[in-house]
C-alpha positions as CSV (number, residue, x, y, z in Angstrom):
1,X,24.4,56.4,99.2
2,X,22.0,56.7,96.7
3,X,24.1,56.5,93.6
4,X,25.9,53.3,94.9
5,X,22.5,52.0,95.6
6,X,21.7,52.7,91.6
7,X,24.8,50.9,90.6
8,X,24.0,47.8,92.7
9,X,20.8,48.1,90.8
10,X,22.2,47.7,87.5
11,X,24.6,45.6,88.6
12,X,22.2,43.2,89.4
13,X,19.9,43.7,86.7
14,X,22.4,43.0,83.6
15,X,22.2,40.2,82.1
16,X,25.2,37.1,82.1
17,X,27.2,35.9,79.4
18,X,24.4,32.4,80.0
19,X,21.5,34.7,79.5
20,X,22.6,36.6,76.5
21,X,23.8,33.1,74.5
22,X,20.4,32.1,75.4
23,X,18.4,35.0,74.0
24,X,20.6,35.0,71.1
25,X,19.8,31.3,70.3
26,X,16.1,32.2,71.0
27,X,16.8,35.0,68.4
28,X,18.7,33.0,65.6
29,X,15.9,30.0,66.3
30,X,13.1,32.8,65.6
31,X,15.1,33.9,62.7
32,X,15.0,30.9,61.6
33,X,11.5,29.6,61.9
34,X,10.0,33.0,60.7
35,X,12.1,34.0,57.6
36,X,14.9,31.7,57.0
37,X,12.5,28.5,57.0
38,X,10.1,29.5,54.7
39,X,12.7,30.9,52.3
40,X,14.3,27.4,52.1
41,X,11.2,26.0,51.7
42,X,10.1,28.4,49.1
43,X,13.1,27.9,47.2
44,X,13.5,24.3,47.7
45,X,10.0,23.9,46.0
46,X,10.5,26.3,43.1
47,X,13.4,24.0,42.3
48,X,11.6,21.2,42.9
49,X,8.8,22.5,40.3
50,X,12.0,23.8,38.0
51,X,13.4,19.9,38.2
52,X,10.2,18.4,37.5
53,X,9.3,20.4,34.5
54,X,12.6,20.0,33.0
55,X,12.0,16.3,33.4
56,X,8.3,16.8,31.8
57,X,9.9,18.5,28.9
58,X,12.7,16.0,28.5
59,X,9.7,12.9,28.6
60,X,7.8,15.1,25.8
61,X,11.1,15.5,23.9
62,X,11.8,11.2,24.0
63,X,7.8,10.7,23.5
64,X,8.5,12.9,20.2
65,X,11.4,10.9,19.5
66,X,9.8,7.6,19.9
67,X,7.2,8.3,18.0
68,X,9.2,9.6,15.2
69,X,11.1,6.5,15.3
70,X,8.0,4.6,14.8
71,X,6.9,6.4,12.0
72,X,10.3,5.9,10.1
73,X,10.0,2.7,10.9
74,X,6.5,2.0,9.3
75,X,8.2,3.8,6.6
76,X,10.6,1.5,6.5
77,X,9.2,-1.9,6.7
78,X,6.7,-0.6,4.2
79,X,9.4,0.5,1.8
80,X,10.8,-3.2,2.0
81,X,7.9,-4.3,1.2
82,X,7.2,-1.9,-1.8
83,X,10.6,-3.1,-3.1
84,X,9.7,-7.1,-2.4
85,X,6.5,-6.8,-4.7
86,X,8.8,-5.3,-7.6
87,X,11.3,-7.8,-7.2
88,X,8.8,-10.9,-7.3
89,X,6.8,-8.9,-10.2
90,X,10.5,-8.4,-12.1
91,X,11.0,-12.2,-11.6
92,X,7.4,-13.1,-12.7
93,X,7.7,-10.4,-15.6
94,X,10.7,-12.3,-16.9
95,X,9.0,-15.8,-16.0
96,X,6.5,-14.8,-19.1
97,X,9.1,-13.9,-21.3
98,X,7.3,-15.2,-24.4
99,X,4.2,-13.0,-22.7
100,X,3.9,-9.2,-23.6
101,X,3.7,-7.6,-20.1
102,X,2.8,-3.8,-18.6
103,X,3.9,-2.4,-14.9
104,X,1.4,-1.1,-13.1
105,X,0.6,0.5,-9.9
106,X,-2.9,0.4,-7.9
107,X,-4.0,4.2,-7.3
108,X,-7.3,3.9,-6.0
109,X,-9.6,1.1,-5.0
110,X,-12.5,2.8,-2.6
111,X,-14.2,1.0,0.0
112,X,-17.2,1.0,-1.5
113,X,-15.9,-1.1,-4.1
114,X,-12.8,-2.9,-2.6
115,X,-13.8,-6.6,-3.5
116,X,-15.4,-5.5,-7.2
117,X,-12.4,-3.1,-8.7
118,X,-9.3,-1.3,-8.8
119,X,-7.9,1.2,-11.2
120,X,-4.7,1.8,-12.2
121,X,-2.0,4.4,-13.5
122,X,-1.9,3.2,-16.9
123,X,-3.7,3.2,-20.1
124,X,-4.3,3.6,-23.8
125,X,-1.2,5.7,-24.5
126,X,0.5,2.6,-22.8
127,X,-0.8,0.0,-24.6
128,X,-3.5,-1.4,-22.3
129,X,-6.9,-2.6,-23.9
130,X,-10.2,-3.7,-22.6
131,X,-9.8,-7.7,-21.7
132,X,-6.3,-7.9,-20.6
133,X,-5.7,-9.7,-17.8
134,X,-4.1,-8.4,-14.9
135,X,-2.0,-10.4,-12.6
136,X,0.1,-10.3,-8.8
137,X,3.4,-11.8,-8.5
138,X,0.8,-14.7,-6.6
139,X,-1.6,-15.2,-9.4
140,X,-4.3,-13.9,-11.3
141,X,-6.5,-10.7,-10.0
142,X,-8.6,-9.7,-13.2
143,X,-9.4,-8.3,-16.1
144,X,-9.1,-4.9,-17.6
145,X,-13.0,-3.6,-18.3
146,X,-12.1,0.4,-18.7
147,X,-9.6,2.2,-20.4
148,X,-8.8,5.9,-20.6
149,X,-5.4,7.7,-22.1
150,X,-3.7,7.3,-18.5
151,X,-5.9,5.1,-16.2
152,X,-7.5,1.5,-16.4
153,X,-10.4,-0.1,-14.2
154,X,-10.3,-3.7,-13.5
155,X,-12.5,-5.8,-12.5
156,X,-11.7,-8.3,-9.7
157,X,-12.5,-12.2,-9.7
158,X,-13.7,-11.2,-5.9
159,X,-16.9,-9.6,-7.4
160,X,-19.8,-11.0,-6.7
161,X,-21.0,-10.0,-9.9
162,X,-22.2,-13.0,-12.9
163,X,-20.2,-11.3,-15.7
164,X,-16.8,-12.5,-14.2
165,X,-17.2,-15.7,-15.6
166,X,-13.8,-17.1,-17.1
167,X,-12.1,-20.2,-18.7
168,X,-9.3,-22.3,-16.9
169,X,-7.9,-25.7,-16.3
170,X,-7.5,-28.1,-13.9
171,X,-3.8,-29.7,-13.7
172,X,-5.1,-33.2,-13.0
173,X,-0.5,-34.3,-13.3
174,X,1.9,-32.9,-15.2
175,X,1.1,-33.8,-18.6
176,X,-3.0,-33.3,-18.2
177,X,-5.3,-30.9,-17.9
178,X,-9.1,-30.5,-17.4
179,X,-11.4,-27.7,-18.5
180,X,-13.7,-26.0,-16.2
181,X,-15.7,-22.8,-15.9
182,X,-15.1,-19.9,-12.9
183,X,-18.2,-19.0,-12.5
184,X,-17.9,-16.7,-9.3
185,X,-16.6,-16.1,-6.1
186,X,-17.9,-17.0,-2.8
187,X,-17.4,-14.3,0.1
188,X,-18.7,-16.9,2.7
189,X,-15.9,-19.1,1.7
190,X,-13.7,-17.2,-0.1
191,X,-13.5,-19.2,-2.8
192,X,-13.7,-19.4,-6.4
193,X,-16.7,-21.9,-7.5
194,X,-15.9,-24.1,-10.5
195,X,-17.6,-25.9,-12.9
196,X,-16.1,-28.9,-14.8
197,X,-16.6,-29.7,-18.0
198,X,-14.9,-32.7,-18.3
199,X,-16.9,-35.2,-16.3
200,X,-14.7,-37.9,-16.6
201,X,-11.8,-36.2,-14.8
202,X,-11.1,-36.6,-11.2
203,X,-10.4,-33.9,-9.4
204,X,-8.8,-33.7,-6.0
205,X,-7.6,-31.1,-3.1
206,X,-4.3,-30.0,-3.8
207,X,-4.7,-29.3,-7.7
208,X,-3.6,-25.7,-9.5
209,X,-6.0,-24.4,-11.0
210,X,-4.6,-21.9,-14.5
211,X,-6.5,-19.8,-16.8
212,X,-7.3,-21.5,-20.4
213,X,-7.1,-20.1,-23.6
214,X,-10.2,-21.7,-24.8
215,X,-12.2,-18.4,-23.9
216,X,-10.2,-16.0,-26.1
217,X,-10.2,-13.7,-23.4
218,X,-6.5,-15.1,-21.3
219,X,-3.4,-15.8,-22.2
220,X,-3.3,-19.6,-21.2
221,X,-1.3,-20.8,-18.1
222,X,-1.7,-17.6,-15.3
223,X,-2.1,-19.5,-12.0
224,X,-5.9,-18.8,-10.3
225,X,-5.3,-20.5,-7.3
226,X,-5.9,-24.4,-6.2
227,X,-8.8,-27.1,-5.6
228,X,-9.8,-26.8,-1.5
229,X,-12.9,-28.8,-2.1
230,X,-14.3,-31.8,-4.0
231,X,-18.2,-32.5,-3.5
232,X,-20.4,-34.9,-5.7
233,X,-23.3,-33.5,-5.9
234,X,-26.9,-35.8,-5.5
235,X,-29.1,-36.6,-8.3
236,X,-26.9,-34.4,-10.9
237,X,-24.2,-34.9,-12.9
238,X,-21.1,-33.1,-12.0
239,X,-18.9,-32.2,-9.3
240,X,-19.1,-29.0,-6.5
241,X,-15.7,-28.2,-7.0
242,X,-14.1,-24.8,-4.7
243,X,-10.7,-23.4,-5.4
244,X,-8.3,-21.2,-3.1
245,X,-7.7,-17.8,-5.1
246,X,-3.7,-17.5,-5.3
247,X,-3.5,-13.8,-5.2
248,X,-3.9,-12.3,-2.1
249,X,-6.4,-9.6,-3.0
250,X,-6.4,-7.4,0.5
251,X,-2.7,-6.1,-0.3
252,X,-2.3,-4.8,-4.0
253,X,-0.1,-2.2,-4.9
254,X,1.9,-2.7,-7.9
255,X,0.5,-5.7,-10.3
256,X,1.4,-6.5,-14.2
257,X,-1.2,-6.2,-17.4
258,X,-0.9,-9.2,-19.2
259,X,-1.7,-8.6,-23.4
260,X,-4.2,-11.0,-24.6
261,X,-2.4,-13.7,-27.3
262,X,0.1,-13.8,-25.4
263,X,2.1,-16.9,-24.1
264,X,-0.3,-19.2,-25.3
């Protein structure tokens, strides 16, 4: 009686197929939510950090590669330009065929300095002396004022110093000229100021403005740049008379030495 009371016991105390799906869903769903879950998170943001630094890496990589191009680029452009200036200086060099004519390149011109000189990569043991001019492929620049075996300083027609004075000519047509004194340049206007000597002449805006052999110290006929202002002056004789310089003194790089007596 006993036992079969026992038996009815377990009977009735074991669990149905129902229960046991249900504690083995409660099982996998713990599983899940304890150890699973976290692992796929875990691993889902290590390759999320995995993905983004490749990505980091790749941006640096094309950052590198941009800049690179850039650089080449500069390189580039300024290599056109290098080869620009020699053309136009070959052309002008032939232009003054009857002229005696030195290459030159700038290799320093200091801050300190930048309006009042340059110097340049050649010298006495190539044929530059003291008073040659020294031209751009635009127009005149200077004169040579320094000479060593190798190196030359010139001194710029932007310097504000009273020394600088040259001869030139104003091209009043095609036939006639007028001669004038440059007597300096003006930063506030950047312009050369003339004086005339020819009194008589009438000068306008728009006129070329060339050196003049009269001084002894240019070949004749380097252009200086052109008339951008015509003022009488009051109670004087003589006309306030500015001119546009032709060379464009912030970019020099390569410029020719022009030998004195020569295409005059």
């Amino acid at each position: 009686m006993s036992v079969t009371l026992i038996l009815n016991v377990i009977q009735s105390t074991r669990p149905t197929e129902s229960q046991m799906g249900e504690g083995v869903r409660f099982y996998a769903q713990i599983q899940y939510a304890l150890v699973q879950r976290p692992i796929y998170a875990i691993t889902s943001f290590v390759q999320d950090v995995s993905t983004l630094w490749s990505t980091m890496e790749e941006n640096k990589k094309l950052r590198e590669q941009v800049d690179m191009i850039a650089a080449y680029q500069s390189r580039l452009e300024e290599a056109y330009r290098d080869i620009e200036d020699l053309k136009q200086l070959n052309q002008l060099s032939l232009s003054l065929s009857e002229a005696s004519t030195i290459s030159a390149t700038v290799i320093q011109r200091s801050m300190d300095s930048f309006t009042h000189s340059i110097i340049l990569d050649v010298g006495l043991n190539d044929g530059v002396e003291e008073g040659d001019a020294v031209i751009s492929h635009l127009g005149l620049l200077g004169k040579v004022v320094e000479v060593s075996e190798k190196t030359s300083v010139v001194l710029l027609l932007t310097t504000e110093l009273d020394i600088n004075k040259i001869s030139v000519k104003i091209q009043t047509d095609q036939t006639k000229t007028s001669e004038a004194i440059l007597e300096r340049y003006d930063p506030n206007t950047k312009s050369y100021s003339l004086k005339l000597l020819d009194t008589n002449s009438s000068i306008t805006v728009g006129m070329k403005v060339i050196t003049s052999a009269a001084g002894g110290l240019f070949p004749s006929g380097l252009l200086v740049g052109v008339v951008n202002h015509v003022e009488t002056l009051p109670n004087t004789i003589g006309l306030k008379i500015l001119v546009t310089p032709a060379a464009d003194f912030y970019d020099l790089n390569y410029v020719l030495i022009v030998k004195r007596g020569s295409n005059e």
